[in-house]
Predicted model as a PDB file, atoms N, CA, C, CB and O in Angstrom, pLDDT in the B-factor column:
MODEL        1                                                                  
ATOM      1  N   UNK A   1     104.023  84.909 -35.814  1.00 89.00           N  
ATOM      2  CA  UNK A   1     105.213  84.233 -35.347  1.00 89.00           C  
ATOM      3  C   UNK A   1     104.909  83.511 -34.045  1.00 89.00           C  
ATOM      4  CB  UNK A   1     106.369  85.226 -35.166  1.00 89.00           C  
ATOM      5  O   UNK A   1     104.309  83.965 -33.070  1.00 89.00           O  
ATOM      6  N   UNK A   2     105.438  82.296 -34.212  1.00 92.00           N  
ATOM      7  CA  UNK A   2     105.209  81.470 -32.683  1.00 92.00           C  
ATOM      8  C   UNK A   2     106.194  81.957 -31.516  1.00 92.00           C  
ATOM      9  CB  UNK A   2     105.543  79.704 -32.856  1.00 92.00           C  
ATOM     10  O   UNK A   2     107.302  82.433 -31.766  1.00 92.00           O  
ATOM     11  N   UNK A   3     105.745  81.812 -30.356  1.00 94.00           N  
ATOM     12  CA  UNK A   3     106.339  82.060 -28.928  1.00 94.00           C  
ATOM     13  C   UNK A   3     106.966  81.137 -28.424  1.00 94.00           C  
ATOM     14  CB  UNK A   3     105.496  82.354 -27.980  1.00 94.00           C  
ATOM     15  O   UNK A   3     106.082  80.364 -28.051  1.00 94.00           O  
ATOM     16  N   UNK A   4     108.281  80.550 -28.071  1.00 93.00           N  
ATOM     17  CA  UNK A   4     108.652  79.583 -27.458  1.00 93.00           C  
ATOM     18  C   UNK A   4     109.769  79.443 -26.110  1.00 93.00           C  
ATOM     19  CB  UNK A   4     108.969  79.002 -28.438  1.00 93.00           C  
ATOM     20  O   UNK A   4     111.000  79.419 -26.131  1.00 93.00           O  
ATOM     21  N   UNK A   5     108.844  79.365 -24.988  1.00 94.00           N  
ATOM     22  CA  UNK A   5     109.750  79.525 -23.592  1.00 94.00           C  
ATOM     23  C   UNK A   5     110.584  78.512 -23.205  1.00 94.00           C  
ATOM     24  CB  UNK A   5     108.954  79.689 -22.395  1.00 94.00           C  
ATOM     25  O   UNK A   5     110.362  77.367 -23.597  1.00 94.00           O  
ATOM     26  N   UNK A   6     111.731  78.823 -22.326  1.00 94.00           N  
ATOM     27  CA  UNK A   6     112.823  77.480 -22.642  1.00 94.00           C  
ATOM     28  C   UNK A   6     113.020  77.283 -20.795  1.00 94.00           C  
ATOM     29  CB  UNK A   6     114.820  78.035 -23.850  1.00 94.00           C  
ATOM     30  O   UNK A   6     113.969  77.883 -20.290  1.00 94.00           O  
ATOM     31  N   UNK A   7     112.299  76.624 -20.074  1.00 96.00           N  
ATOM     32  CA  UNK A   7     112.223  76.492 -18.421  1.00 96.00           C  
ATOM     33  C   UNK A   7     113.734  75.749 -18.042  1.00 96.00           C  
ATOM     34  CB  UNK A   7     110.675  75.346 -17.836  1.00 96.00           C  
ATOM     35  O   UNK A   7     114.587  75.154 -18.701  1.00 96.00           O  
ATOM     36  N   UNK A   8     113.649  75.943 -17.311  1.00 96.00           N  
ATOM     37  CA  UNK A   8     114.591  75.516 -16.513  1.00 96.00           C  
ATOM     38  C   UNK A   8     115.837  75.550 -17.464  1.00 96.00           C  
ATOM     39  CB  UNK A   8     114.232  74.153 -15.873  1.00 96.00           C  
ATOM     40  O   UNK A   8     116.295  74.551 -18.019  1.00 96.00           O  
ATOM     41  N   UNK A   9     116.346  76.868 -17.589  1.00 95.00           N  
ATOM     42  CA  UNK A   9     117.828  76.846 -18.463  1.00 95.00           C  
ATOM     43  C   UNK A   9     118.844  77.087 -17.454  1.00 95.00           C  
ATOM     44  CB  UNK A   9     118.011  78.094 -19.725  1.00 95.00           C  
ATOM     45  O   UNK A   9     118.548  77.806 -16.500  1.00 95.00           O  
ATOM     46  N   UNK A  10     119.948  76.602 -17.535  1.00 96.00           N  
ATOM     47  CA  UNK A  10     120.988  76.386 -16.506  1.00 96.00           C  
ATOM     48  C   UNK A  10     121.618  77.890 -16.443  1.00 96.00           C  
ATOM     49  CB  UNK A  10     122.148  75.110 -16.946  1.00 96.00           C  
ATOM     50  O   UNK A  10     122.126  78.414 -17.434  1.00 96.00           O  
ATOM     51  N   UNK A  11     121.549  78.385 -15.452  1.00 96.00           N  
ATOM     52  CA  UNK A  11     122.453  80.185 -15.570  1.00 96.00           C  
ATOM     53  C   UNK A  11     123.884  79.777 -16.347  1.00 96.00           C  
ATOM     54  CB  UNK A  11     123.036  81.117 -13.500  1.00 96.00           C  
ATOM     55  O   UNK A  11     123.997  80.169 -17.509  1.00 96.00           O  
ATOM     56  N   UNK A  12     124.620  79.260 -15.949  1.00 96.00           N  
ATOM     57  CA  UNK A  12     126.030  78.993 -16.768  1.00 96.00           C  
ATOM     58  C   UNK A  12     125.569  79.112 -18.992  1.00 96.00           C  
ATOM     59  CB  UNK A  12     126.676  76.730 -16.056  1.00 96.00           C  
ATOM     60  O   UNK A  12     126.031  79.861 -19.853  1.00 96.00           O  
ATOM     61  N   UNK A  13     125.014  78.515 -19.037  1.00 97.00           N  
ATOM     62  CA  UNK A  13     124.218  78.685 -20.310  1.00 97.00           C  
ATOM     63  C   UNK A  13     123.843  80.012 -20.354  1.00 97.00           C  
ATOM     64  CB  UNK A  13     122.988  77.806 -20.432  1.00 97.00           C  
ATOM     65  O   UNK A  13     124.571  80.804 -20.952  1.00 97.00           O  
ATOM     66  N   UNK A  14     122.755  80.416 -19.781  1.00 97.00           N  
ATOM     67  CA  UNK A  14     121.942  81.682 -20.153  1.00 97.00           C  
ATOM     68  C   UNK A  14     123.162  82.511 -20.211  1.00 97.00           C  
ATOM     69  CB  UNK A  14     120.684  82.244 -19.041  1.00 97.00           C  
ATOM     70  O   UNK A  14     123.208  83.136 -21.270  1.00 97.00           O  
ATOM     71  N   UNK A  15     124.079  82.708 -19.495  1.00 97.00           N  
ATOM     72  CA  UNK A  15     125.278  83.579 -19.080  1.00 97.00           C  
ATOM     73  C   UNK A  15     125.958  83.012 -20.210  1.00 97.00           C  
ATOM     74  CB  UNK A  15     126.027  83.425 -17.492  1.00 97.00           C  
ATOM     75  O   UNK A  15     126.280  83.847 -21.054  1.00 97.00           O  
ATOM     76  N   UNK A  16     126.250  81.877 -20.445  1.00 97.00           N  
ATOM     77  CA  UNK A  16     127.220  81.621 -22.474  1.00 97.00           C  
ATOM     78  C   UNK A  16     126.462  82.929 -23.655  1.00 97.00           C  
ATOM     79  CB  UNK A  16     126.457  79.204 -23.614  1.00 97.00           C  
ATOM     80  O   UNK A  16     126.959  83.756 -24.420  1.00 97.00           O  
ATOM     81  N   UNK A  17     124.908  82.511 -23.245  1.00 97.00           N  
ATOM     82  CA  UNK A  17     124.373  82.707 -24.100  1.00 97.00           C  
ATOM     83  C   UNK A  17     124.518  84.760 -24.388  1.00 97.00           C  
ATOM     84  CB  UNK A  17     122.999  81.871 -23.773  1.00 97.00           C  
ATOM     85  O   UNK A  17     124.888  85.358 -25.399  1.00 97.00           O  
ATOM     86  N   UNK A  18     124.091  85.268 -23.151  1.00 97.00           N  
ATOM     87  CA  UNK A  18     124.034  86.499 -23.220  1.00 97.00           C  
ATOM     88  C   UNK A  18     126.134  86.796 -23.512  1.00 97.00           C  
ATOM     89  CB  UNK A  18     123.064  87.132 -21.586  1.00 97.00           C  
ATOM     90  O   UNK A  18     126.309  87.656 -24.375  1.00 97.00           O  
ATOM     91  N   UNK A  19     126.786  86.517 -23.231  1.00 97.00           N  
ATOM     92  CA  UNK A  19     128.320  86.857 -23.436  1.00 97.00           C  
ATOM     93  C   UNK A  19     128.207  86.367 -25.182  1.00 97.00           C  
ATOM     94  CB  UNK A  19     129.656  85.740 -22.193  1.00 97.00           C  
ATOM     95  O   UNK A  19     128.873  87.139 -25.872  1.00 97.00           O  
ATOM     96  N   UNK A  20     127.646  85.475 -25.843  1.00 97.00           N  
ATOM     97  CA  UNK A  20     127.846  85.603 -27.056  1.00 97.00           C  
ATOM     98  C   UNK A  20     127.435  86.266 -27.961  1.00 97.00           C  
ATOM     99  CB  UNK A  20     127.780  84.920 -27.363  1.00 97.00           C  
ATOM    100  O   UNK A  20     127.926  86.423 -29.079  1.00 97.00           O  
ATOM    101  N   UNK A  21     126.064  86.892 -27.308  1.00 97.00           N  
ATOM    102  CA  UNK A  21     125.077  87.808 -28.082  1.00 97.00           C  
ATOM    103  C   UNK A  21     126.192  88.929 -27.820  1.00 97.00           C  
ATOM    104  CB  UNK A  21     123.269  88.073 -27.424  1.00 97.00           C  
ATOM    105  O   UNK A  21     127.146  89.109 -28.576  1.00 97.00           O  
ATOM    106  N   UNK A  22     125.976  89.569 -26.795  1.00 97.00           N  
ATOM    107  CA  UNK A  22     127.309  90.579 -26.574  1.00 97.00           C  
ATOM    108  C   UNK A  22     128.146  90.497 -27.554  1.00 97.00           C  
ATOM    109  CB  UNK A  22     128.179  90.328 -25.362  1.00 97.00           C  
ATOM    110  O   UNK A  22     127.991  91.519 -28.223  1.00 97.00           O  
ATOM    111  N   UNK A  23     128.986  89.814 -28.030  1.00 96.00           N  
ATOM    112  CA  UNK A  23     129.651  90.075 -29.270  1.00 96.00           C  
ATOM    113  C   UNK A  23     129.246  89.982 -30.570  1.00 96.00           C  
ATOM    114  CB  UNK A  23     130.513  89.476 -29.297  1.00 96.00           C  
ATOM    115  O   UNK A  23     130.079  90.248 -31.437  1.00 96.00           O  
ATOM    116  N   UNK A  24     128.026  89.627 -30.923  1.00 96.00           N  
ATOM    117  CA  UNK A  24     127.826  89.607 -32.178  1.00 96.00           C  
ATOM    118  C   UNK A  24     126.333  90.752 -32.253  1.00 96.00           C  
ATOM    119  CB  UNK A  24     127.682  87.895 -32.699  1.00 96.00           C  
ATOM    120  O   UNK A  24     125.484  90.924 -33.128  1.00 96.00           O  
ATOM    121  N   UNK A  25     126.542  91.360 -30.907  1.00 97.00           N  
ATOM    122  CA  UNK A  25     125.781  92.442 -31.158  1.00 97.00           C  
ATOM    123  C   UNK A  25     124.276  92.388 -31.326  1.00 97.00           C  
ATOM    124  CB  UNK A  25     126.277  92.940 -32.183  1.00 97.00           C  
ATOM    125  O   UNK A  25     123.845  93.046 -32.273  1.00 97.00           O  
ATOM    126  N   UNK A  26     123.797  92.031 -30.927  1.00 97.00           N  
ATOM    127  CA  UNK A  26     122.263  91.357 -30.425  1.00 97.00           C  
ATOM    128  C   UNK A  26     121.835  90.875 -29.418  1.00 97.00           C  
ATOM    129  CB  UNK A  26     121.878  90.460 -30.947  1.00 97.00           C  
ATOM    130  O   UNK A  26     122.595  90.033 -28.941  1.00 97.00           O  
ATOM    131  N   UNK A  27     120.725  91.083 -28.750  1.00 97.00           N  
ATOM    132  CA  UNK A  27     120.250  90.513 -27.699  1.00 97.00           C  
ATOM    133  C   UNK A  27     120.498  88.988 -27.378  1.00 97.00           C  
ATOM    134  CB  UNK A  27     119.017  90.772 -27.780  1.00 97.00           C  
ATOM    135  O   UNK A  27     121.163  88.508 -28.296  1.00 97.00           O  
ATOM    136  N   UNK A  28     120.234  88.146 -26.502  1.00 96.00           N  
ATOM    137  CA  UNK A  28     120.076  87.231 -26.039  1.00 96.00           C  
ATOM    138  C   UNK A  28     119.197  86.402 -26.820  1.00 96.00           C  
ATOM    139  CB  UNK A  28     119.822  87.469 -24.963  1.00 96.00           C  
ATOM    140  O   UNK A  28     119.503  85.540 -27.643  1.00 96.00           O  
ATOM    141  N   UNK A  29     117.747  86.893 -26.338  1.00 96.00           N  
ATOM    142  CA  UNK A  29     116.528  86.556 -27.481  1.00 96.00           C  
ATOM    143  C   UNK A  29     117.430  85.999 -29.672  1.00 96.00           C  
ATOM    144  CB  UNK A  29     115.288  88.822 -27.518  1.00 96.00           C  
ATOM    145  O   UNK A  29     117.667  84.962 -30.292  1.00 96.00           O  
ATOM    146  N   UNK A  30     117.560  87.512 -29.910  1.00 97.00           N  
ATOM    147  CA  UNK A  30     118.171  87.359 -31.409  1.00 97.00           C  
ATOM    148  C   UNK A  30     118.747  86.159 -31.277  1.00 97.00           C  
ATOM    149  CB  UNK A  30     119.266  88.471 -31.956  1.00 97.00           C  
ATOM    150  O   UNK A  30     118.099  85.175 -31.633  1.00 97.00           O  
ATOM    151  N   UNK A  31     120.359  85.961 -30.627  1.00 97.00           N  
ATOM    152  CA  UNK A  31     121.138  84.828 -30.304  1.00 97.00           C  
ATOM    153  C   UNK A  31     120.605  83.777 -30.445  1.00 97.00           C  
ATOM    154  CB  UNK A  31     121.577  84.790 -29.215  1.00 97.00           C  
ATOM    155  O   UNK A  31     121.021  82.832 -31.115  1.00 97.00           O  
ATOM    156  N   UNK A  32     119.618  83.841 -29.817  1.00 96.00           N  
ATOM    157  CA  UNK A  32     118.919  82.002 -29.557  1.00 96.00           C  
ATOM    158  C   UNK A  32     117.729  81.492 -30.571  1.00 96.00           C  
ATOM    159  CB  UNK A  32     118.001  81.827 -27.794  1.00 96.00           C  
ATOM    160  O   UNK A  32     117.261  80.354 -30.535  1.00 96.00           O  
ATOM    161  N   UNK A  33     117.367  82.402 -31.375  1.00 96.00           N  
ATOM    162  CA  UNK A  33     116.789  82.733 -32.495  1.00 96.00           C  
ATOM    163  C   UNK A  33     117.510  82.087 -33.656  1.00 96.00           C  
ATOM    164  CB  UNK A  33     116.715  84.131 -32.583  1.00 96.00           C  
ATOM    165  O   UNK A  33     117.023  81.364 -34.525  1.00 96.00           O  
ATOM    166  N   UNK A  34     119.189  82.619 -33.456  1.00 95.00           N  
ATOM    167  CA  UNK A  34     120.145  82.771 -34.715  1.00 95.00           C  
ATOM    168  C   UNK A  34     120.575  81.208 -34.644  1.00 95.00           C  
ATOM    169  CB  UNK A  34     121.597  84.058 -34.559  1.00 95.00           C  
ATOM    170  O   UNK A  34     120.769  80.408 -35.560  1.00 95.00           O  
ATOM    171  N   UNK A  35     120.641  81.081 -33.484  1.00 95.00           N  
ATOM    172  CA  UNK A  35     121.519  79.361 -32.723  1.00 95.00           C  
ATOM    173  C   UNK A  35     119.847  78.197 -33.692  1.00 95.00           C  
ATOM    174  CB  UNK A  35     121.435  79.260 -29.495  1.00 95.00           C  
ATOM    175  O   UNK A  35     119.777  77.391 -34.619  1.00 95.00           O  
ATOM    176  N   UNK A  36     119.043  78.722 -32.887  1.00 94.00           N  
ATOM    177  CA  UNK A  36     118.024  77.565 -33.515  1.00 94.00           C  
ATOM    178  C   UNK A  36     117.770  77.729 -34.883  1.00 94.00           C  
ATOM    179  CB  UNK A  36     116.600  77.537 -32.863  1.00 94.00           C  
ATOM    180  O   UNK A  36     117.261  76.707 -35.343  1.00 94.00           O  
ATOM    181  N   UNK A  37     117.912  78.541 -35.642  1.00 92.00           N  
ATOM    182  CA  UNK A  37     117.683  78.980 -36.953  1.00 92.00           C  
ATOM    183  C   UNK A  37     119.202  77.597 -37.781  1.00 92.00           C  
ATOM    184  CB  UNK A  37     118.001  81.249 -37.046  1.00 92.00           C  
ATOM    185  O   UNK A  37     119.195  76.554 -38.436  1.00 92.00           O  
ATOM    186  N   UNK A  38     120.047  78.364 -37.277  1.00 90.00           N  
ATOM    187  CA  UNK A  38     120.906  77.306 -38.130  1.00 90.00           C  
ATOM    188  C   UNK A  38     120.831  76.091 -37.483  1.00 90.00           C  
ATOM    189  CB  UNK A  38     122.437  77.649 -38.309  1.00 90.00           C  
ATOM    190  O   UNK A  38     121.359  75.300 -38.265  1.00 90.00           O  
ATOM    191  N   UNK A  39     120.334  75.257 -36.114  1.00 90.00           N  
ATOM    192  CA  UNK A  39     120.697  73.924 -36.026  1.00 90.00           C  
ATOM    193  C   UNK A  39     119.353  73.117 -36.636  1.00 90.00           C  
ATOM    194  CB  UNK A  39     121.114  73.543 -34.432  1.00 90.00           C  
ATOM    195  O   UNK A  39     119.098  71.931 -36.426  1.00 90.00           O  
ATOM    196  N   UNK A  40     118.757  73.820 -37.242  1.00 89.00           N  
ATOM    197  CA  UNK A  40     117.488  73.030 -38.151  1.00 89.00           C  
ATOM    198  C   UNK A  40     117.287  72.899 -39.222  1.00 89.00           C  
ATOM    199  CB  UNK A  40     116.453  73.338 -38.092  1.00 89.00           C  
ATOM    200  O   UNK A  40     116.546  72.109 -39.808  1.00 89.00           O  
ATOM    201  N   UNK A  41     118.286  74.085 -39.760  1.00 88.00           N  
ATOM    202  CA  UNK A  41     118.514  74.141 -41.235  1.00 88.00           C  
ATOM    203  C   UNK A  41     118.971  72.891 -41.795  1.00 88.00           C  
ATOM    204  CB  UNK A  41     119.488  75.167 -41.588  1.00 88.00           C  
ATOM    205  O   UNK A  41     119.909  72.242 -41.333  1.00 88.00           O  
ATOM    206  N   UNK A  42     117.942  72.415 -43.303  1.00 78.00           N  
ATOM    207  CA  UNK A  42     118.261  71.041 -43.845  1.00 78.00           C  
ATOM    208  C   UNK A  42     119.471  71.604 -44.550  1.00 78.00           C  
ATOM    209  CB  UNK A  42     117.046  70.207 -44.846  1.00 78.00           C  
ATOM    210  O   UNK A  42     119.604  72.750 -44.980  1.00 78.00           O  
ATOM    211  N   UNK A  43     120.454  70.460 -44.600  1.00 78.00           N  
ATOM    212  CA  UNK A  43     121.320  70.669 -45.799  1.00 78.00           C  
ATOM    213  C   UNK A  43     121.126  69.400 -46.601  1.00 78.00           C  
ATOM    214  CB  UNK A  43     122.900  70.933 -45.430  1.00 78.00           C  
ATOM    215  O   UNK A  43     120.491  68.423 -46.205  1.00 78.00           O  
ATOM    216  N   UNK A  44     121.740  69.515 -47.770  1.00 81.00           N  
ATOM    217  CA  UNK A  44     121.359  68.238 -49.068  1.00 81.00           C  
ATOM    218  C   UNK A  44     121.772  67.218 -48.697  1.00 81.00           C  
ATOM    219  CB  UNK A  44     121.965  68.293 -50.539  1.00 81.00           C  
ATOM    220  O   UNK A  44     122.818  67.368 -48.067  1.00 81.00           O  
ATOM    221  N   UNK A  45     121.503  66.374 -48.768  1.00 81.00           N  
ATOM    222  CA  UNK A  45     121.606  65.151 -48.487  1.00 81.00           C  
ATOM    223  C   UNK A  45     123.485  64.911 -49.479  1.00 81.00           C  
ATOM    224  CB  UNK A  45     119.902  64.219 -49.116  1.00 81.00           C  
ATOM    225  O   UNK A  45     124.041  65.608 -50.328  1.00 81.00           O  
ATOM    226  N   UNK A  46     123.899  63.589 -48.776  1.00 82.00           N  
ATOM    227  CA  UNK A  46     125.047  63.806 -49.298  1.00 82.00           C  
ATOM    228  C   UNK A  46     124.876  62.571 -50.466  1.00 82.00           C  
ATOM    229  CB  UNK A  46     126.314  63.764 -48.160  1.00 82.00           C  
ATOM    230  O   UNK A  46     124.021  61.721 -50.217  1.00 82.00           O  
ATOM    231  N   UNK A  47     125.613  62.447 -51.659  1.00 91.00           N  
ATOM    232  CA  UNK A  47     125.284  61.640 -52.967  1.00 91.00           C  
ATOM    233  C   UNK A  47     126.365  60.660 -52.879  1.00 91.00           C  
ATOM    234  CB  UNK A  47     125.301  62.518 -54.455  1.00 91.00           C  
ATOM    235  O   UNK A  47     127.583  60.836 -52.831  1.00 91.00           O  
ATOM    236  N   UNK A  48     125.746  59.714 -52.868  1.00 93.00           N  
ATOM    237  CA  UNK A  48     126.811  58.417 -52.654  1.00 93.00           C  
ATOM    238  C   UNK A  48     128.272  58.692 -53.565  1.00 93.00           C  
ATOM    239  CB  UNK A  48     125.973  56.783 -53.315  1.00 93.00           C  
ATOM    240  O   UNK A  48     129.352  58.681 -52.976  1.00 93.00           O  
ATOM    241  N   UNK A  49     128.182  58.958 -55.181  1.00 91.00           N  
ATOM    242  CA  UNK A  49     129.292  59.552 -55.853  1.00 91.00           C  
ATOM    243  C   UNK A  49     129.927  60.794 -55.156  1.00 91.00           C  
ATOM    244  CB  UNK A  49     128.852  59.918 -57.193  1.00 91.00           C  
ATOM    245  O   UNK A  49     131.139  60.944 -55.312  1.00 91.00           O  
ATOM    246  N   UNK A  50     129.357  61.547 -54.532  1.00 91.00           N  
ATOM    247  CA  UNK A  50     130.285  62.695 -53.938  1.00 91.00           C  
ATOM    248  C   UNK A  50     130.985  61.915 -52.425  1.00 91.00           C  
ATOM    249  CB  UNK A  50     129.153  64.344 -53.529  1.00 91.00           C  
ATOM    250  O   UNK A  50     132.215  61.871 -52.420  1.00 91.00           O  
ATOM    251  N   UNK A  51     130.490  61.506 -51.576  1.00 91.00           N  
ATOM    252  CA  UNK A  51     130.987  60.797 -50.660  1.00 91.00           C  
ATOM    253  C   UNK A  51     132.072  60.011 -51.291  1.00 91.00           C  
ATOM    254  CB  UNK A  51     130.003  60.058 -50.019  1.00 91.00           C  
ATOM    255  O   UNK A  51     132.935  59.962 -50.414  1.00 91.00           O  
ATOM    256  N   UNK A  52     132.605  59.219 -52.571  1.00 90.00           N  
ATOM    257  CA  UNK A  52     132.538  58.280 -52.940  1.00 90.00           C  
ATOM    258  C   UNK A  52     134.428  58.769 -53.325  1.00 90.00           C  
ATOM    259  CB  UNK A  52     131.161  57.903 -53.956  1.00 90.00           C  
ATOM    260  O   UNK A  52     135.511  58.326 -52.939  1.00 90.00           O  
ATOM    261  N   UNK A  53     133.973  59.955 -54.324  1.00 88.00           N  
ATOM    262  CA  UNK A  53     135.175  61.388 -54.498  1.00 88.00           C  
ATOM    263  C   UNK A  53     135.766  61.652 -53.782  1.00 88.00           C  
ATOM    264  CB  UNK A  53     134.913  62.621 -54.674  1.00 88.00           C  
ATOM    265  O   UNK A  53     136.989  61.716 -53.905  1.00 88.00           O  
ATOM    266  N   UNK A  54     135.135  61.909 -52.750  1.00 91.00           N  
ATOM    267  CA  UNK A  54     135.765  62.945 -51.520  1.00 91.00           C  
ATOM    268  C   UNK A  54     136.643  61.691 -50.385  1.00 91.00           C  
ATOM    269  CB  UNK A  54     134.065  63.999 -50.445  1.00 91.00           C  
ATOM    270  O   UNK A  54     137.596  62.047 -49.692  1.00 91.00           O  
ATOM    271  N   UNK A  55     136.327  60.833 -50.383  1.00 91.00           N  
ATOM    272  CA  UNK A  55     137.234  59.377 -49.855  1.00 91.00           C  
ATOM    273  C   UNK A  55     138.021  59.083 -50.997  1.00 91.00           C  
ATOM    274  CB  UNK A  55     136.265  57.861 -49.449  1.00 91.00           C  
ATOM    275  O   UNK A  55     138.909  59.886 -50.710  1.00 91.00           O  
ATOM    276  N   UNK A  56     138.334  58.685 -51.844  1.00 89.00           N  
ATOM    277  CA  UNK A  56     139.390  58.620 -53.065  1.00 89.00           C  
ATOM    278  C   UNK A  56     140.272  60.211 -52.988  1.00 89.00           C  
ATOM    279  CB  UNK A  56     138.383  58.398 -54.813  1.00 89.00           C  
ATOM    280  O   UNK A  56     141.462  60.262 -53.300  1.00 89.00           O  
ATOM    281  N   UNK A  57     139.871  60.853 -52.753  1.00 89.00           N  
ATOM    282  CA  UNK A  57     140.700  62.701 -52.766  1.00 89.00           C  
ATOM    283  C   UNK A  57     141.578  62.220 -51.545  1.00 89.00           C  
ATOM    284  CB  UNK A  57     139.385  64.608 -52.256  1.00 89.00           C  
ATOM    285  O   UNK A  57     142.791  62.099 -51.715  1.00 89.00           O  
ATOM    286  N   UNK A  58     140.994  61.934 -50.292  1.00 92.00           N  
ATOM    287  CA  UNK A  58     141.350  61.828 -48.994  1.00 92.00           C  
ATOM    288  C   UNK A  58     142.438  60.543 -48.914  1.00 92.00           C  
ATOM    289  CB  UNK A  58     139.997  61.657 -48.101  1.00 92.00           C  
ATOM    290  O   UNK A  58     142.930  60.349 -47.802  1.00 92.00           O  
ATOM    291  N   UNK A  59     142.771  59.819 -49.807  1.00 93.00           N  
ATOM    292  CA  UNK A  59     143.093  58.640 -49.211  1.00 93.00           C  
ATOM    293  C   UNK A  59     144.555  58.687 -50.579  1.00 93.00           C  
ATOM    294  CB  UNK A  59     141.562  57.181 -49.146  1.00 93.00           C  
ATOM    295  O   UNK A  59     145.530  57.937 -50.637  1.00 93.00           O  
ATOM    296  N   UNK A  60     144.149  59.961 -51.605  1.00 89.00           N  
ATOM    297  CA  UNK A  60     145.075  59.687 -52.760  1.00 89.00           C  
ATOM    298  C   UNK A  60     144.839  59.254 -53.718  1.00 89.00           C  
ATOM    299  CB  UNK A  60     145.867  59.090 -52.627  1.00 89.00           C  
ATOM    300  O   UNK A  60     145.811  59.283 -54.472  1.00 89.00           O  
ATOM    301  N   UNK A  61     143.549  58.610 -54.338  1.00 86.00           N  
ATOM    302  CA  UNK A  61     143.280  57.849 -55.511  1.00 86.00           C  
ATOM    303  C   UNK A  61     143.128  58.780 -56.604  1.00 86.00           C  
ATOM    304  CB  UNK A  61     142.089  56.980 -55.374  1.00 86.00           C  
ATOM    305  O   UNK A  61     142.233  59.612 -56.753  1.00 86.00           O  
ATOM    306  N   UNK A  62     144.364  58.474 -57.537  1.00 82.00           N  
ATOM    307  CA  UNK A  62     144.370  59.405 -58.834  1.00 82.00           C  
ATOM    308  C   UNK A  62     143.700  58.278 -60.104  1.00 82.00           C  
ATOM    309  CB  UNK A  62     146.278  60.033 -59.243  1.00 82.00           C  
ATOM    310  O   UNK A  62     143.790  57.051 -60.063  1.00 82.00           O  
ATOM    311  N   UNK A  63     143.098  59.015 -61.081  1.00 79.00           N  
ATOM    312  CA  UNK A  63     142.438  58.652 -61.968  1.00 79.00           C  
ATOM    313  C   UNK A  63     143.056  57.209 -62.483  1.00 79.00           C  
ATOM    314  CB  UNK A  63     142.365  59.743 -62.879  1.00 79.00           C  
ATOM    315  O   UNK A  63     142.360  56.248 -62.811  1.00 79.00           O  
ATOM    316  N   UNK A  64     144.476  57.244 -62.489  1.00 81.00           N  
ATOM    317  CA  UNK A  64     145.131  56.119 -62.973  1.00 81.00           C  
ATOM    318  C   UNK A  64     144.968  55.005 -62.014  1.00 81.00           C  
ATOM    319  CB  UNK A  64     146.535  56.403 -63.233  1.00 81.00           C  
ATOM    320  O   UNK A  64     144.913  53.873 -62.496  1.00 81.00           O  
ATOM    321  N   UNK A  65     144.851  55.196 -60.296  1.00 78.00           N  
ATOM    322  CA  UNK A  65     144.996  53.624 -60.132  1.00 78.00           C  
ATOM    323  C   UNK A  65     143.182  53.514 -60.085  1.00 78.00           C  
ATOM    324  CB  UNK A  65     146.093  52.968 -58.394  1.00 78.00           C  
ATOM    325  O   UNK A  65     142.868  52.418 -59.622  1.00 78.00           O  
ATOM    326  N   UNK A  66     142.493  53.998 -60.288  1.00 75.00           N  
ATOM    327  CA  UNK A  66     140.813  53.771 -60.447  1.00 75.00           C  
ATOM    328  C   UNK A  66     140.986  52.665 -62.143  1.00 75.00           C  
ATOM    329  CB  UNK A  66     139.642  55.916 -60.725  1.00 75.00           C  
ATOM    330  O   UNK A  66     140.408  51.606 -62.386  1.00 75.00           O  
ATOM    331  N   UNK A  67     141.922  53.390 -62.981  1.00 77.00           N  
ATOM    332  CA  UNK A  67     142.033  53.069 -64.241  1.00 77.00           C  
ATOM    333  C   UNK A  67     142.795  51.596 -64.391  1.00 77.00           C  
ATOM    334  CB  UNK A  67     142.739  54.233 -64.923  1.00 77.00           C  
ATOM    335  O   UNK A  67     142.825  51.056 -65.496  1.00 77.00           O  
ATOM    336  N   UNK A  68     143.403  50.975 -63.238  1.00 79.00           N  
ATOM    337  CA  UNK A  68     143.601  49.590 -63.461  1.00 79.00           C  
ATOM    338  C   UNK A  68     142.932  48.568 -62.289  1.00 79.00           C  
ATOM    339  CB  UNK A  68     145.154  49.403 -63.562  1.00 79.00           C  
ATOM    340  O   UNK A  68     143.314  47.436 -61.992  1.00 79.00           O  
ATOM    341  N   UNK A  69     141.879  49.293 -61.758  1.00 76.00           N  
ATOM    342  CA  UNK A  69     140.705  48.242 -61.285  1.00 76.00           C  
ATOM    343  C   UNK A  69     139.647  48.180 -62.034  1.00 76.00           C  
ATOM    344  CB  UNK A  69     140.134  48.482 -60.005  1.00 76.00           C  
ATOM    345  O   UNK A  69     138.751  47.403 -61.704  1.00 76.00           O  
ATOM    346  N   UNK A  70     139.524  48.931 -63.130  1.00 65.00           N  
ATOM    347  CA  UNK A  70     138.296  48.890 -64.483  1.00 65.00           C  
ATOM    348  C   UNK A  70     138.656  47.599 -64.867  1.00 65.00           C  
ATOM    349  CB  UNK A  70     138.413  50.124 -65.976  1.00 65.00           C  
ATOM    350  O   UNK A  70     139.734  47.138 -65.241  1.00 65.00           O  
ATOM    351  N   UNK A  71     137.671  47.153 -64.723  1.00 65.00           N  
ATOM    352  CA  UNK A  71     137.513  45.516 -65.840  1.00 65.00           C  
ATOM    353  C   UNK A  71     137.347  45.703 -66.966  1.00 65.00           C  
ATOM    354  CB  UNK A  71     136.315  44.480 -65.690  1.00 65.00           C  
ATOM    355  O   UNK A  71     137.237  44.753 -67.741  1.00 65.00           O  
TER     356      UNK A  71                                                      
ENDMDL                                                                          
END                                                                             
């Protein structure tokens, strides 16, 4: 496993950081482990048809008025 030191961290931070570990019950270290673990995680790319859905859902477009812009 790699080692990675983080210099010059602002106390107001380090102090976020240790008050959040505190509640979720883990060190500081774990915390910042858990924090970088999910902000690198890939998620899927988004599919032009699902983007495409999810703006027609949002805006109201029911099957019928899609059904009188069909040529």
């Amino acid at each position: 496993m790699a080692t990675l030191t983080v210099n010059d961290l602002p106390d107001e931070v380090h102090s976020a950081l240790q008050a959040q570990a505190s509640r979720h019950g883990r060190t500081a270290e774990a915390e910042a482990r858990d924090i970088l673990a999910r902000a690198v995680k890939h998620t899927p790319p988004l599919r032009m048809g699902d983007a495409l859905a999810a703006l027609g859902r949002e805006i109201g477009l029911s099957d019928q008025d899609i059904g009188t812009i069909r040529p």
